[in-house]
N, C-alpha and C positions, 0 to 999 in steps of 0.2 A: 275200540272193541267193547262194545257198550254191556253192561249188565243184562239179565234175564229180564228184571223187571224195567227197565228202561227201555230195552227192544219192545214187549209187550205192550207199554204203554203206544207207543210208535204202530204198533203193528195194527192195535185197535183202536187208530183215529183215519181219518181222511188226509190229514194234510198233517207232514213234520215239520213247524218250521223251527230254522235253525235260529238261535238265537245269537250274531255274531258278531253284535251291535255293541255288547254289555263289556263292562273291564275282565281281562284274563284274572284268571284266579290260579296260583301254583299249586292250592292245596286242595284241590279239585281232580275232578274224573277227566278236564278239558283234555289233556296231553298225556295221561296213564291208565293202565287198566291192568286188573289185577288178573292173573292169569294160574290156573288151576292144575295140575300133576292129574293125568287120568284116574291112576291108581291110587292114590291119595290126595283127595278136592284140600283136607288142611293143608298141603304143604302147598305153601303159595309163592309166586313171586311179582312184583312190579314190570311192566313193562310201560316205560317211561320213554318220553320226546323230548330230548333236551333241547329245551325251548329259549329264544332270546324275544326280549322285548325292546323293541326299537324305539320306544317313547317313555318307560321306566315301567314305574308300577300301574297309569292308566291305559299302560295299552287295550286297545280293543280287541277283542278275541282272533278277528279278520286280520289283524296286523301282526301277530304272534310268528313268529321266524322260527325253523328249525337251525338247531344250533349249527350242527354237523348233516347235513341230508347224507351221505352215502354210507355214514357210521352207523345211522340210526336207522337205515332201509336193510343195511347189513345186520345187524342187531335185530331188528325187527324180526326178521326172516327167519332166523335162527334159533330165535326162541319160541318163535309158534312151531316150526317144525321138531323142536324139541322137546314141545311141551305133546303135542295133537299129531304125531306121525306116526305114531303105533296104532292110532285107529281107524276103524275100516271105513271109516268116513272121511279122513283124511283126505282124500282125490277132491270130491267134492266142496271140502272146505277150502282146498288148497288155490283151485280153481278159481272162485268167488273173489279170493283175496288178491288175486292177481289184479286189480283195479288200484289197492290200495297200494302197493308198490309202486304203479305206476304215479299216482299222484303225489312221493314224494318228491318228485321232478319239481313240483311247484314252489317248494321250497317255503309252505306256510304248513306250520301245526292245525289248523283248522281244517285243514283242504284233505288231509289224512285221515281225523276224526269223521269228519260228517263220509266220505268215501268209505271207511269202514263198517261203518254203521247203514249207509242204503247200500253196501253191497251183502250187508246180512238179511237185510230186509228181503233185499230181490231175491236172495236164495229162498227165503221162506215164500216168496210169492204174493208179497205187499204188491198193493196195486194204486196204495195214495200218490198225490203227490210234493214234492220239498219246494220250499220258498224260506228265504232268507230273511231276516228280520233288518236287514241294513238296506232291501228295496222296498220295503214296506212302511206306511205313514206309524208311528208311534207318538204317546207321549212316556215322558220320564221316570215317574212313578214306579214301583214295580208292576202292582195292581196293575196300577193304568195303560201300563206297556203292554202286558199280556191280555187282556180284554180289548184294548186296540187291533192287536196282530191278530187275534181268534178273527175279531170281526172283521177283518181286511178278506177272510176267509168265505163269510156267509157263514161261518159258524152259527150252528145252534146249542152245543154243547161244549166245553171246553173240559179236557180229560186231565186230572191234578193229584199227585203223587201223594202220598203219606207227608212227605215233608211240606211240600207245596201246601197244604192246604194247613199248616198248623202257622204261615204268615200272610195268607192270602185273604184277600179283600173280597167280596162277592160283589160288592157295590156297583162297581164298574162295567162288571160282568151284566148283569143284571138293567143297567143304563142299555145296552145294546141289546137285552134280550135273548140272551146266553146263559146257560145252565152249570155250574161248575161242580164235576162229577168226580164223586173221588174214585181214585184209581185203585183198584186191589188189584196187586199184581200175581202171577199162577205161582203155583206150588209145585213142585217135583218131587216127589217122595223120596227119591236116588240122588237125587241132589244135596251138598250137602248144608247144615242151614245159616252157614255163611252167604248173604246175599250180596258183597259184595264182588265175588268175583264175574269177569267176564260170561257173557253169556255161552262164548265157545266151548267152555268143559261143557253144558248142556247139549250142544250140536254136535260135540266131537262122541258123548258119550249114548245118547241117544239116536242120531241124527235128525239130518233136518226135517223128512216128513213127519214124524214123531212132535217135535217141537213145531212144524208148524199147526198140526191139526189140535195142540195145548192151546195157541195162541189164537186160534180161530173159536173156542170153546170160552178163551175169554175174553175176548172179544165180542163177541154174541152175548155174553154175560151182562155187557156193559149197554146191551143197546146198540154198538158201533156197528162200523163196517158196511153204511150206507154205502147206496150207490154212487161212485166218484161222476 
């Protein structure tokens, strides 16, 4: 259930890919998202996948096991409908997320996350499309990894987060002829200016055409939103 600014970035590129190649990380966004009270965005809570890793601490993201599947699809359910069922956007979101129920049948943390996240997309009306970074040639590096994967793409631009860009290499980027653009993610005046929570209080409280014509405005902002 990704952040506002993390959907955004998503929304205004061509191609998401997933990156699910790299070591799981617990104290990460991989497997929780923080989830917002309509009527009060401060009072927060975690919504967490309790996750096993079948290889220790190098698991790779793709290998991530859900601990419990029917605890955590039950759980899951219940706290988004407890948090976003008071609003009138509810049907709609409720809808959307029926994808993501479904793929805890597969019994991987990864296969939840990335379904959550292109099922917010499609409600918004993203029209890129997803590739995986474990069918795609890479090398090691961090740099190196992600200026590989852009250009497996034909990338010409490669779109990079506030964080992202305070350890990122241009160099590589740059070897292929690729631009690395820093990402400014939108602003919501009504929103509150905790950015970590899920993007859902913006969908639940806004809705989706609302958010999606913010994310087409900054998207356009950036240049993006070529023709796929």
């Amino acid at each position: 259930m990704p952040r506002l600014s993390t959907l955004a970035k998503l929304f205004a590129a061509d191609y998401w890919i997933v990156l699910d190649s790299v070591q799981f990380a617990r104290r990460d966004y991989q497997h929780r998202a923080r989830l917002a009270a309509l009527d009060d965005p401060a009072r927060q809570q975690w919504l967490s996948l309790p996750t096993r890793l079948p290889h220790g601490r190098p698991t790779l993201i793709r290998d991530a096991r859900i601990a419990d599947v029917d605890l955590a699809r039950r759980r899951t359910t219940g706290m988004l409908r407890q948090h976003f069922a008071a609003s009138p956007h509810w049907p709609a979101l409720a809808q959307a997320l029926d994808p993501v129920m479904d793929a805890f049948a597969t019994g991987r943390t990864a296969a939840v996350a990335q379904t959550s996240t292109s099922a917010l997309l499609g409600l918004l009306g993203w029209k890129g499309r997803i590739l995986t970074s474990s069918q795609l040639p890479s090398r090691t590096g961090r740099s190196e990894r992600l200026a590989d994967l852009a250009a497996a793409t034909g990338a010409r631009s490669y779109l990079c987060g506030t964080g992202g860009m305070t350890y990122l290499d241009p160099a590589p980027f740059s070897a292929h002829g690729i631009t690395v653009t820093p990402f400014r993610p939108p602003v919501i005046s009504s929103a509150p200016s905790d950015r970590r929570i899920s993007a859902l209080w913006s969908l639940a409280t806004l809705g989706p055409d609302p958010v999606a014509a913010l994310l087409r405005t900054v998207a356009a902002g950036h240049g993006a939103l070529q023709p796929v």
